[in-house]
N, C-alpha and C positions, 0 to 999 in steps of 0.2 A: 504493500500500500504506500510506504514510503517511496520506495523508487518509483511508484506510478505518480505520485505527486509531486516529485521533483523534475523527471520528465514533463508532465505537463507544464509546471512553470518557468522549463527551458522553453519548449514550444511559445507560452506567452511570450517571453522576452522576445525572441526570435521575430513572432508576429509584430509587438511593440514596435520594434527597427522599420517594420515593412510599413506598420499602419498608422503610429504616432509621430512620424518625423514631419516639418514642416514643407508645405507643400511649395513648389518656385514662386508661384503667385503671392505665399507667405513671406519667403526670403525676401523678394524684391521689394515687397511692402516695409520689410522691417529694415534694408538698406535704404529706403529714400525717406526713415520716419524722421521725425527730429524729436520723437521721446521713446523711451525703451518701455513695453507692456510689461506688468509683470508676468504674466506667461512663459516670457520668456526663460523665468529662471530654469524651466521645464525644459528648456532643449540648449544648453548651454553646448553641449558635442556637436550641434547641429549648427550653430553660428559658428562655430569652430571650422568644423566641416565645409561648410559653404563661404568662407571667408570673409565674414559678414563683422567688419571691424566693432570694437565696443564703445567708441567714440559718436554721437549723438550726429545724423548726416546734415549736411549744412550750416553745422552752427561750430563756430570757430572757438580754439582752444587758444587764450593768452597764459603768459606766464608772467610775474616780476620777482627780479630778486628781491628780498626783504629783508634778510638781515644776513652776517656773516658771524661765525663763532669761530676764534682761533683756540688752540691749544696743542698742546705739547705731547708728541708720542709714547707711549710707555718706557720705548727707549731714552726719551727725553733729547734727543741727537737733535731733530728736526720738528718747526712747528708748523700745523696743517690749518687749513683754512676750510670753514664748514658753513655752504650755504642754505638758505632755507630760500625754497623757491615757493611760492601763491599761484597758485594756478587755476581759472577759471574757466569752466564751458559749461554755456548755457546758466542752467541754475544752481550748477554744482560749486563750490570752492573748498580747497583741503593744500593742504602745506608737503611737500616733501624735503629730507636735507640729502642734498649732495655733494661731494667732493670734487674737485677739477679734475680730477683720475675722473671720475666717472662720465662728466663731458669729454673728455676726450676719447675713451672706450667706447662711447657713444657715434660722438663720428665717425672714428675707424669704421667702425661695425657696419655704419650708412655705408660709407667709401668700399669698404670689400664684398662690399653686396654689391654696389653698384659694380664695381670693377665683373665681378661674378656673371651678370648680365649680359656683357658683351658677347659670352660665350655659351649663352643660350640662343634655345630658337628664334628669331626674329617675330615673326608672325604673333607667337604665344606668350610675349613678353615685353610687345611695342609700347604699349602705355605706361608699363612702369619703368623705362628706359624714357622714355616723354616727361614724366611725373620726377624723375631724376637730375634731368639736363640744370635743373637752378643751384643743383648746391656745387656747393666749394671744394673743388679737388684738396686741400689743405687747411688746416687747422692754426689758422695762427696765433703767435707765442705769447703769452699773460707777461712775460719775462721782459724788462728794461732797465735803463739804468736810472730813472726818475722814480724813487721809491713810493712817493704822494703819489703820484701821478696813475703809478699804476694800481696802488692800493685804492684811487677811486674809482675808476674805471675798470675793477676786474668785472665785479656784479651787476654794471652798465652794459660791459660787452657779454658777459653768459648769456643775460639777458636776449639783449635784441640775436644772439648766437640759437636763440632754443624758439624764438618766437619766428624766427625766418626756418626753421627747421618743421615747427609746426603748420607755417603756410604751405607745404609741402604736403600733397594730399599721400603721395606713396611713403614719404619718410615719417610722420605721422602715425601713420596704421601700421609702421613698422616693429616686429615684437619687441625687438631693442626698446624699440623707442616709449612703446606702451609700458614696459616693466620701471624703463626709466620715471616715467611717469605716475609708478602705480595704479596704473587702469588695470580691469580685466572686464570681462562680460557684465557682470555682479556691479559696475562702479554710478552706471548711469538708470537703472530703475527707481523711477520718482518714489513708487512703494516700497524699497526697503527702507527711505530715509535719506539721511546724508551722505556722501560718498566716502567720507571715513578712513580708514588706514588701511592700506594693502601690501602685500609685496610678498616674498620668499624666505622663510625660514627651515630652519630644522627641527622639524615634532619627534617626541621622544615618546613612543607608542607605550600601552598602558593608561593607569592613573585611573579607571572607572570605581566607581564608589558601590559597584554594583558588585553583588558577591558571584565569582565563579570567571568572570571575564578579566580577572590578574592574574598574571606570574606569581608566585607564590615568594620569589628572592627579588632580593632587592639589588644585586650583585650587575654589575653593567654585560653582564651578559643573555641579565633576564630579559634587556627590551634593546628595541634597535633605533636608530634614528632614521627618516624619510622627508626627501625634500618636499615642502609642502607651499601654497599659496596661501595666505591668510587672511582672512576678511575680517574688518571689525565694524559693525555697524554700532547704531545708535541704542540697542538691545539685544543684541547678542554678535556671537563672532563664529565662523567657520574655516576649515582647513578645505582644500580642494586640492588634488592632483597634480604631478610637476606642470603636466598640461593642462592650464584650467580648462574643465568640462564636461566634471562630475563631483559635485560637494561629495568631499566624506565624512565631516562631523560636523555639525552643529551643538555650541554651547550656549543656552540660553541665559541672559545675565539673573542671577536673584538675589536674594540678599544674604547668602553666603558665598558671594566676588570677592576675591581677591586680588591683586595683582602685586606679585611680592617679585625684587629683582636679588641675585649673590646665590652663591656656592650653597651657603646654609637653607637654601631655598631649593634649590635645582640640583645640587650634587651636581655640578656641571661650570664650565666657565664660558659665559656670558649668557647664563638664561633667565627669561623670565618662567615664574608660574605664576597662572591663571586657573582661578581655581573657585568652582561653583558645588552646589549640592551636589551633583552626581557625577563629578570630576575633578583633579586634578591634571591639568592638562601642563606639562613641560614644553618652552621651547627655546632655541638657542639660536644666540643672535651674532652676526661677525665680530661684534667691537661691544665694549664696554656700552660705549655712547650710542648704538644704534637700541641696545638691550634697554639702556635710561627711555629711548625715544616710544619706543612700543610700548612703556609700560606707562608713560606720560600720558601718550595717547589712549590707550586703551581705558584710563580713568577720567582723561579728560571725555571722552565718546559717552561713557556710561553714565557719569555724573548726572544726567537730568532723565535718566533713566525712570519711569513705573519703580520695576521691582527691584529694586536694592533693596526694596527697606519692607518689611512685615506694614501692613498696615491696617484699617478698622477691623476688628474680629481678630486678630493674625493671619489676615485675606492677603493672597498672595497680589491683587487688584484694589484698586481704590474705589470710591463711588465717584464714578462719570456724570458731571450734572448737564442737564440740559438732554439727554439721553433718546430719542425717538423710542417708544415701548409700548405694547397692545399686550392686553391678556387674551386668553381663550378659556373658554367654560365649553369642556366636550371636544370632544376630538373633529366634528367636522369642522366649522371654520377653521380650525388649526391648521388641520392635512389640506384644506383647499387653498388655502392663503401659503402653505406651504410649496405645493404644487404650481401656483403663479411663478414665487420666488424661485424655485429653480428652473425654472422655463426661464430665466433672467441669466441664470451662472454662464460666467465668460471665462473664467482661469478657473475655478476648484469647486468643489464642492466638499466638506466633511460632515462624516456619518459616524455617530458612535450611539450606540445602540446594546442593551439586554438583550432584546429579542429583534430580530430584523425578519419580515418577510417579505421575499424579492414580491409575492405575487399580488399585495396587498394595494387598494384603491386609493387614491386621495380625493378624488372627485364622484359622486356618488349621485343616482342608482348612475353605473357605470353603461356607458352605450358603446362603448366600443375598450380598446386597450390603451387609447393616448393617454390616459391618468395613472394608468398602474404605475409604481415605484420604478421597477426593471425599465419599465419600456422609457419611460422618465429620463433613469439615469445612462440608459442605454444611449439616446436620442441626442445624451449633452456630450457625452462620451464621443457620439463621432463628429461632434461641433469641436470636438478638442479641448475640452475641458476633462479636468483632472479632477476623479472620485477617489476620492480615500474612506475608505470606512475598516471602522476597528468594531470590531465582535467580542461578544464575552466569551470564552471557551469554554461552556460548561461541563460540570464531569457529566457524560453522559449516563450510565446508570441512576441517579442524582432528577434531574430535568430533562425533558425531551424536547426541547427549542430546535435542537438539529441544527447550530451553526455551521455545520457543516456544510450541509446541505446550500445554506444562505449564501457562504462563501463561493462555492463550486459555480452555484446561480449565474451569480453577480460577477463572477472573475468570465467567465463563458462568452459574458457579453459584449465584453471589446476588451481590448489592453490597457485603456487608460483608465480601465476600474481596479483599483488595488483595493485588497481588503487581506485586512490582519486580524487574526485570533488571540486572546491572550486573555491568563495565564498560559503557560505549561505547567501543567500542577507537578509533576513529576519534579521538574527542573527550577522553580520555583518554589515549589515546597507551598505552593497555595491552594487550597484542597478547599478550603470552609467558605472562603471570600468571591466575592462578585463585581465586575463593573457595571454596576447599575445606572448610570447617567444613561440620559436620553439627551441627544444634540444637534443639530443641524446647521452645520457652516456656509454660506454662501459668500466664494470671493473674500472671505477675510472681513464681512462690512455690513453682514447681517445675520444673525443666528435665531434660531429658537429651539428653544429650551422648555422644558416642564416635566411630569410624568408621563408623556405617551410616547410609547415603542409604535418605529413604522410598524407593527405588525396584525397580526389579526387580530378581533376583537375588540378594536381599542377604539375603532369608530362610532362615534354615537349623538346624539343631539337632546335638545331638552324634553325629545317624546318619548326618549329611552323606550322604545317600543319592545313588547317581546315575542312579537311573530312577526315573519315574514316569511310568505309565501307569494308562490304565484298566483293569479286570478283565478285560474281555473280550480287551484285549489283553496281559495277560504269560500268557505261559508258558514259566515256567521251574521245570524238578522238580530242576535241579541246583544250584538257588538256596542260597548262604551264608545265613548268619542275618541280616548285613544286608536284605536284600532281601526273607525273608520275614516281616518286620514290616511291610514296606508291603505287602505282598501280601494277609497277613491282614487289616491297616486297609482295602486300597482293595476287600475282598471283602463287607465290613459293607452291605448295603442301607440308604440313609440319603435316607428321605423325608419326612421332616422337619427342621428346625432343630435346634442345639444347645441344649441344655437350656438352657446359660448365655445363649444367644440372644434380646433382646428380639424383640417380632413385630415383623414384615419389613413392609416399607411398599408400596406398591399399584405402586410403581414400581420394584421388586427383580426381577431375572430371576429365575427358578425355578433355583436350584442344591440344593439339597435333595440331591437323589442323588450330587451332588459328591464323587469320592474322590481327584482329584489336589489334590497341595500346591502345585505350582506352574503355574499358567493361562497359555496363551498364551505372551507374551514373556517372562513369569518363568519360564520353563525355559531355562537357556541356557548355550550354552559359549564364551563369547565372543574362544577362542582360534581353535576351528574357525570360528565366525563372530560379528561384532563384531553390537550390537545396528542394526537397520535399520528404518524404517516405522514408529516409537515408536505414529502418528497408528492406526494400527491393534492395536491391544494386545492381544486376542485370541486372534490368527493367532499360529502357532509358527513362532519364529524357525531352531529347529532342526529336523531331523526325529527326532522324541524315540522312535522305533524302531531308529533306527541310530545316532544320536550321545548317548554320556551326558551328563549335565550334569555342569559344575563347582559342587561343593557350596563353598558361603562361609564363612569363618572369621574372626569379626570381633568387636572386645568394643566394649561404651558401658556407660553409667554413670547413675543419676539423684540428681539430688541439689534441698536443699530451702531454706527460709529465704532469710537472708543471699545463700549461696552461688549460688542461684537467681536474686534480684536482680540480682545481679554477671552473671550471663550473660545476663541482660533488660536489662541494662543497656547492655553489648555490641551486644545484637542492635537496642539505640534510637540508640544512636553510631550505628551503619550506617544504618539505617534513613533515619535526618535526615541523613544524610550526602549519601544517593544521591538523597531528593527535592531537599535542594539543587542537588547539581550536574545535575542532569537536568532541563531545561529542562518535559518534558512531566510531568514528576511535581510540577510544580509547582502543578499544577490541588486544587482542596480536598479533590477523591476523594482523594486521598493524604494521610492528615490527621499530622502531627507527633506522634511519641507520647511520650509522659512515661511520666520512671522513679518507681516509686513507692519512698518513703521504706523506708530500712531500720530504723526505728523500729518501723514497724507487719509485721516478719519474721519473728519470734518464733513466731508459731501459724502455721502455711503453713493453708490451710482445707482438705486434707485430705494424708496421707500415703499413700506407695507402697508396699503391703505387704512386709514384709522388711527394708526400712531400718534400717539402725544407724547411730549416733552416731560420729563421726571427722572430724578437722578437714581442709577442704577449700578448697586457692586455687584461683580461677578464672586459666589461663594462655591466654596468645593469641600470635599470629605478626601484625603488621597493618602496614600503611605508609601514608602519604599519600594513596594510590592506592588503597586500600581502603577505611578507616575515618577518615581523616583524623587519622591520627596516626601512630606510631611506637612498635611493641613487640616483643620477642623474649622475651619470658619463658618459652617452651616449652623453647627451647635452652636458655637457661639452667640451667634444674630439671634440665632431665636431667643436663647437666654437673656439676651439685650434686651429683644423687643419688647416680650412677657413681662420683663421688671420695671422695664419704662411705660411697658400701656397706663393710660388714664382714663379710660371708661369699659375697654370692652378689648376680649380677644375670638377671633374666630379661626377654630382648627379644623383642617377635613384634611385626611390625612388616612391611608392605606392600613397602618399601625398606630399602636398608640401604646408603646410596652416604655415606661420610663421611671421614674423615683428611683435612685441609688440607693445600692444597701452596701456597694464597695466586694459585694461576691457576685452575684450573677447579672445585676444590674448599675450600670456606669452612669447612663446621661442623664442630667438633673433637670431636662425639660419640666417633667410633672414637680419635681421642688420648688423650681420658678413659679410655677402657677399654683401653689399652696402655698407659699410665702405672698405671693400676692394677693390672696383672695383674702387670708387671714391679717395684711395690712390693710387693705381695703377696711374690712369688718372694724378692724380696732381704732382707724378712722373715721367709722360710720360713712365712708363714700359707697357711691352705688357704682359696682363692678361687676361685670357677665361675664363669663366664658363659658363658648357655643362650641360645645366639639360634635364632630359629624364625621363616624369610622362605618367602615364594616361589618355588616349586624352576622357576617359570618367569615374566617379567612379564608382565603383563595385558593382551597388548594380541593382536590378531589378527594369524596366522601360522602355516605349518606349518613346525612343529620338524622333520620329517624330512629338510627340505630345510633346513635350518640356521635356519626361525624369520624371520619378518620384519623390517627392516633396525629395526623401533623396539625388539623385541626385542632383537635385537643389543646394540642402544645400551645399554640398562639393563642388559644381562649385563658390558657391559665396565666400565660405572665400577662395578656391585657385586663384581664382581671384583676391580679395582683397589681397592676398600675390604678387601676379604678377603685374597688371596692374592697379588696379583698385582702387578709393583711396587714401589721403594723404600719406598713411604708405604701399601702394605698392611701389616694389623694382624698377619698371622701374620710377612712377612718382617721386620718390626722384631724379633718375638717371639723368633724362629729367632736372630738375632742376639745376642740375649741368655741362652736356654735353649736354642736347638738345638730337639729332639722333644719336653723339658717340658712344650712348649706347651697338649698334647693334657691336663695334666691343668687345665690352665684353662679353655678355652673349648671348647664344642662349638657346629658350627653345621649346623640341621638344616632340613630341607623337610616336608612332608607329604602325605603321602598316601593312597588308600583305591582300595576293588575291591569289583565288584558283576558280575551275573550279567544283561544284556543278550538276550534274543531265543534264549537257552540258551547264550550263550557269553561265556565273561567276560573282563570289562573291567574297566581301570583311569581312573582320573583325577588330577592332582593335586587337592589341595584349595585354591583361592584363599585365600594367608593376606591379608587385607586389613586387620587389625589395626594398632593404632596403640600399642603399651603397653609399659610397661617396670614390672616389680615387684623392690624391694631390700628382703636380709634379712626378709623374711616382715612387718615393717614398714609401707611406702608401698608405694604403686605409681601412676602417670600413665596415664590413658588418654584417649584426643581425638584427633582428626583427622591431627592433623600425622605426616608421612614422617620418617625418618630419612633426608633429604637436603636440601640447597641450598633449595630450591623453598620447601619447609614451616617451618624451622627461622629461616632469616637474618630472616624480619619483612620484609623490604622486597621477597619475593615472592609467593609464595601467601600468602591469610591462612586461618588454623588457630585452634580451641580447644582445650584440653585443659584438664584438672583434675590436682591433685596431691593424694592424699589419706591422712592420716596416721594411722593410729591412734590415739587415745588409751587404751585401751584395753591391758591384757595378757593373754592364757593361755598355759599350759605346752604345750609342745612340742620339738623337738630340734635343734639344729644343730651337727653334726660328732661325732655320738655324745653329745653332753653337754646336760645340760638348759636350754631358752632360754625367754625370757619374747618370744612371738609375739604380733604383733595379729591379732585376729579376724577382717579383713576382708581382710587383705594375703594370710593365712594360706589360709581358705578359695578367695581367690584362684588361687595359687598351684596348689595342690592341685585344684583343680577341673581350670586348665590339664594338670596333669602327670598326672591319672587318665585323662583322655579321649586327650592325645597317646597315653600308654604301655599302655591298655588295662587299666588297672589292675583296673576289675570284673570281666575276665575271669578272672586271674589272681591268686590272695589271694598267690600269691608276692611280687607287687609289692608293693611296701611305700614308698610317696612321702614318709613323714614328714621325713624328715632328707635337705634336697636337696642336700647339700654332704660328704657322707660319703663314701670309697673306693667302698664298696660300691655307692650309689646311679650314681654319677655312672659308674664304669665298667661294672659288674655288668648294672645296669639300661639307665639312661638309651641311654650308648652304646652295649651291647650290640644292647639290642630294636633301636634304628636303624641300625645297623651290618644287623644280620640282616634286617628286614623290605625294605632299600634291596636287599640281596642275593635277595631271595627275590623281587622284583618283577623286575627285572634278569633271572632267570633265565626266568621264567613270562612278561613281557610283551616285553622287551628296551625298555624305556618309556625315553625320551628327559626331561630329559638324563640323561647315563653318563659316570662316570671316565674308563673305555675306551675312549669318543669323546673325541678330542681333534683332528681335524681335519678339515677339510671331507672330506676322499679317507675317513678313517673315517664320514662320514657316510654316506657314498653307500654304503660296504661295510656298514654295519648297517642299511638301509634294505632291501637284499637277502635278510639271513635270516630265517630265519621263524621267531616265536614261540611257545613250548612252550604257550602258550593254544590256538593254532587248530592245533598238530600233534598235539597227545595232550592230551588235555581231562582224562582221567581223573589223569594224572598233576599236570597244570596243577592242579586243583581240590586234591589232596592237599597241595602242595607252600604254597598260599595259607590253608590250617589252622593254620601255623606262624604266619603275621603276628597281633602284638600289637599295638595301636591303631593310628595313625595316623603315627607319625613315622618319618621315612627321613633318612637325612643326607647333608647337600648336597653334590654333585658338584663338589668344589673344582678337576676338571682338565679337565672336560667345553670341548672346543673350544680346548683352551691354548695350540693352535701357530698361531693363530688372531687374528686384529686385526680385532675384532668393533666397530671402529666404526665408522659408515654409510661407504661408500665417497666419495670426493669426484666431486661431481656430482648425487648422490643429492638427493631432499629433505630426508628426515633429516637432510643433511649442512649443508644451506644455510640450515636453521637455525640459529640458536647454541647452543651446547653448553649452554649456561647449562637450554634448556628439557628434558632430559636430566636432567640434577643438581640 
């Protein structure tokens, strides 16, 4: 299997060369540009190749001497003269020192090339024989006997000597003359930044900070030296090839940079080290004074650097204000607004992803295949943009996501789709942990970010619907209003494409008549059954006549500029990370990507309709093992946010396992919010916190029979975070107010009902949210769990965003007039109209979420009643009233007013207002719901639980 995999990804490479190189209509566009795309850092062999100079066309290169520095040789015999030349083109300017030896070296080099010429072919060398005829057979002499005279005029004549050299279109492009100059390919793309310090050193291999990729001695024969190019930008630096043409390292600067110059440094004479998190990187320079001059520079280039310095949280990013940013509630606008954006991507796109499915929709009911993912990234792929996507590798005994499969997909479909697996658990030794971020790069200049995996299932909208079939087969005349929205949509005859639909391409199946939302494997209930057969995507995992689906409830976010960087940034740490340590990613298919400068941020080249301005940090969960570093800034914020809210917190959130006990439980979310409720209380302020989880966790099992042992597991430690417990949130609470409790926190579930085959059903709704909003202000949304796993950094790695208002309008809190942000606010409101049904009922009134009236009238009310009114109609699991296994078996017996009296069932589900039911804090209570010892579950460590 190995060698069949390795083979195949000689054959890509191979295709790569035939199918990724620039086409001549390319070349000759990028020789008559007068700015360099960043694209182009992607074919740097190919401007090599095509001899396509790195000098910007048209636009002229001056130089001026600027200063001279003399001093004395080590021999101390003779003293040398060192000038600093200024040298500008176009918008670039940057400093080099040379020495008169090297002017001179310089012309020779022009002169024996030129001489070289005469005894080539005529025909195939006439222009640069033409482009030669101006310079000077000789070099005349700096040397006279008027020592003023000459000491003024040395750096006058260099001068006008290197600028009549550069009007010289052949001596100019000449490699001499570029090195002299410190150009390479890398010097003129406006997106990395400034053109910065270049030129040729010796790297001393070694230095990674990653276990298994060092020599074991220290001894000068554990590592070798190799001439290298070296590039310093404005935030990171790289080494490239004696012939620049292929980066081979990138080191991105953080604020573990150093730049240390001497022997007790380097073991070596005249090196510098540079040295970041996940490297010590050695290199050595000819003279003392060129070793001063690298390392000058290299601190003067970094100095206004982002990341030198830890910053809000220990966020490896700052908050970007003025920030373009939209939320999404539900995966459709998400995936569709997604799907615009990269119909946009011109240089890259990045993918990092839990779960990825190539065959999954973004635009929905599908009429043809131009929205699918694949066909998506396939379509940009032969536009010549560059996909990167990173996978989670999971142990496949363990999960059945099949990134395998994903990979195999997605690599199939052209060359310039790279995709990386990662861990290797074996080789890593990471067995328990996951990359769970969900992330979408475009160009470096707009991401979106939140809890949705491109994959199945994840699609959904605020009708959270739970059937879908075709026309021919519903019939239901007893149908709610739910249901007959889809019935009416899926009864539309629809043979041809969406209007919005560009035309479909010769290899699209015919979906035209298409009126399901979700195909195949995106119907699914992955409680009745987990997903299985990914390789087959088509085929229904369910049988969508008898089982409904679990509709998904999940937010993300997109944001722009700056902010976007910062999580391109992110996903380039990873990126170099994992072809480092992975020996087979080492091959050049896998090419190193560069971050572009947040200089050139400012205009993103296009915007996501809807975006408004508010300042946004990029936050992440990462450890050694991930990313090659160390962060928890997710935990952090939130612990920020909770202790600074002043009226209210709202959580909906996947998990909800937290209060430390310093043995199985770490993160002190739920402490934050019992130390706050209980200063609230001792202040007499009025304070809410709205949690909205999972009234079941996600994994496969039937609940009637108490639920599968992984179930179990997550009901007991969210239990233990709730109710149950010294170090549960409510019995500290009780300790302090007794029943007050109830006017601080409420904790709810959701759920909905629909009209199946003529008989109706319920479901929960999958909360799979990752979010927290305070005070109508901020709010966080990203990947990460409120548990162990997501939060600590040194297990699962996560992103999130924290995003602030800048902004104010009028609105209400506790009866009295507040100045709200526009985006927290709408937030806010959007959640609490869809939970409580709000369009249904003009009685509902969400403006003021912290008011008597709201919090008990409303909020608890509707979920108090609607938890009651399902109870009564389905007897739906979980229940209060179950509390023990012997109650299980006795509620599994009687039979539910749905399939004993329909007519009554159907009147009694009139009553239900949106969506939310409030969570069965006693459901199984006599009950020690965790895996039994012996079990699997059990012989795990608890750790992969929390």
């Amino acid at each position: 299997m190995a060698d069949l995999q390795a083979n195949t990804e000689k054959e890509w490479t191979r295709a790569e060369a035939r199918v990724c190189c620039l086409t001549e209509d390319q070349l000759d566009g990028v020789r008559a540009s007068e700015k360099r795309e960043f694209f182009l850092v992607h074919h740097l062999a190919e401007l090599k190749e095509g001899s396509i100079s790195p000098l910007l066309h048209n636009t002229p290169i001056t130089c001026r001497v600027e200063n001279t520095e003399r001093y004395t040789t080590r021999s101390k015999v003779r003293i040398c003269t060192l000038y600093t030349v200024r040298l500008t083109h176009g918008d670039f300017t940057w400093t080099v020192k040379r020495k008169y030896k090297h002017f001179q070296e310089l012309h020779r080099d022009l002169y024996k090339h030129k001489m070289m010429l005469q005894f080539l072919p005529l025909g195939r060398f006439a222009l640069q024989r033409q482009q030669l005829e101006s310079m000077s057979e000789e070099m005349p002499t700096l040397h006279g006997t008027d020592r003023i005279r000459r000491t003024a005029s040395k750096p006058k004549y260099l001068e006008d000597f290197l600028n009549s050299l550069l009007e010289n279109t052949f001596s100019k492009n000449y490699s001499g003359t570029l090195e002299f100059l410190s150009v390479s390919p890398l010097s003129f793309i406006k997106d990395l930044g400034p053109k910065g310090i270049e030129g040729y050193v010796l790297k001393r291999s070694g230095g990674h900070r990653i276990q298994g990729l060092n020599c074991f001695g220290h001894h000068q024969f554990c590592f070798r030296w190799s001439h290298r190019w070296l590039v310093v930008k404005d935030s990171f630096l790289l080494y490239m090839s004696r012939d620049p043409g292929m980066v081979s390292f990138v080191l991105l600067f953080d604020p573990e940079l150093k730049v240390l110059v001497g022997r007790c440094y380097t073991d070596t004479k005249h090196g510098v080290c540079i040295e970041n998190f996940s490297r010590k990187l050695i290199i050595k320079c000819s003279s003392y004074r060129q070793a001063q001059w690298w390392s000058h520079e290299i601190r003067q280039l970094s100095e206004h650097c982002d990341f030198l310095q830890a910053h809000r949280f220990k966020g490896f990013a700052p908050p970007r204000p003025h920030t373009p940013t939209k939320w999404y509630v539900n995966g459709s606008g998400y995936f569709s607004d997604l799907a615009d954006a990269l119909e946009k991507a011109t240089e890259e796109i990045f993918i990092t992803d839990w779960w990825l499915s190539p065959e999954v929709f973004l635009k929905r009911p599908a009429r043809g295949t131009y929205w699918r993912l694949d066909q998506i990234l396939k379509r940009k792929a032969e536009q010549g943009v560059k996909v990167c996507v990173l996978l989670y590798k999971e142990v496949e005994l363990a999960l059945g996501i099949n990134s395998d499969y994903s990979k195999r997909t997605l690599m199939n479909l052209h060359p310039n789709i790279k995709v990386m697996r990662h861990p290797d658990h074996m080789a890593s030794v990471v067995f328990l942990w996951a990359h769970h971020e969900k992330m979408v790069a475009i160009d470096q200049s707009v991401a979106f970010v939140g809890g949705l995996d491109l994959a199945f299932g994840r699609w959904d909208d605020s009708s959270y619907r739970l059937v879908d079939m075709t026309p021919s087969r519903v019939a239901n005349p007893g149908a709610d209003p739910k249901t007959e929205d889809l019935e009416g949509e899926s009864a539309i005859p629809l043979t041809t494409g969406e209007a919005s639909d560009p035309p479909r391409g010769s290899d699209e199946v015919d979906l035209g008549c298409n009126s399901l939302l979700w195909l195949g494997k995106d119907y699914s209930n992955f409680i009745k059954r987990d997903w299985t057969q990914l390789e087959q995507p088509f085929q229904d995992n369910v049988d969508r006549t008898q089982v409904p689906r679990i509709p998904w409830r999940d937010l993300g976010a997109v944001i722009h500029g700056n902010a976007a960087r910062d999580m391109a940034r992110h996903f380039i740490q990873r990126w170099n990370f994992t072809k480092i340590f992975k020996i087979k990613y080492k091959d050049k298919f896998y090419p190193y990507l560069l971050p572009k400068s947040h200089i050139t941020a400012t205009h993103p080249p296009f915007t996501v309709s809807g975006a408004t301005r508010a300042s946004v940090q990029v936050l992440r969960s990462v450890d050694r093992w991930s990313a090659g570093t160390c962060e928890a800034s997710i935990l952090d914020a939130y612990i920020h946010t909770i202790e600074n809210s002043q009226h209210y917190i709202y959580i909906e959130n996947q998990f909800f396992i937290s209060c430390a006990d310093e043995k199985s439980i770490h993160n002190t979310i739920g402490d934050a919010i019992v130390k706050r409720i209980l200063r609230a209380h001792s202040e007499k302020q009025k304070y809410r916190v709205f949690v909205v989880i999972p009234l079941l966790p996600g994994f496969e099992g039937n609940i009637t029979e108490g639920g599968g042992r992984a179930i179990q597991a997550i009901l007991h430690f969210t239990y233990r975070t709730i109710n149950r417990g010294e170090f549960s949130i409510l019995s500290r609470l009780k300790e302090q107010m007794q029943d007050e409790w109830t006017q601080y926190i409420s904790l709810c579930g959701v759920r909905t009902h629909s009209v199946l085959c003529q008989t109706p059903v319920t479901e929960l709704i999958y909360v799979h949210s990752k979010a927290l909003i305070a005070d109508d202000r901020r709010y966080i949304i990203g990947s990460a769990n409120i548990n162990d796993r997501s939060m600590l950094g040194s297990r699962d790695s996560e992103l999130a965003i924290l995003v602030e208002d800048e902004e104010r309008v009028p609105s209400l809190m506790n009866g009295e007039e507040y100045e709200a942000g526009p985006l927290a606010l709408a937030l806010r409101k959007e959640c609490f109209r869809v939970l409580l049904g709000a369009d249904s009922d003009p009685a509902i009134n969400i403006d003021d979420p912290v008011s008597d009236h709201f919090f008990n009238e409303i909020w608890n009310k509707i979920a108090q009643s609607n938890a009651s009114i399902y109870e009564t109609v389905f007897r739906c699991l979980p229940l209060d009233s179950v509390r023990s296994a012997r109650g299980l078996q006795e509620h599994a017996g009687a039979p539910a007013l749905a399939r004993s009296d329909l007519e009554r069932a159907t009147q009694e589900l009139q009553a239900v207002r949106g969506i939310l039911v409030h969570f069965p804090l006693h459901f199984l209570c006599e009950e020690n719901l965790l895996p039994p010892p012996g079990s699997k579950e059990r012989m795990v460590p608890l750790e992969v639980w929390t």
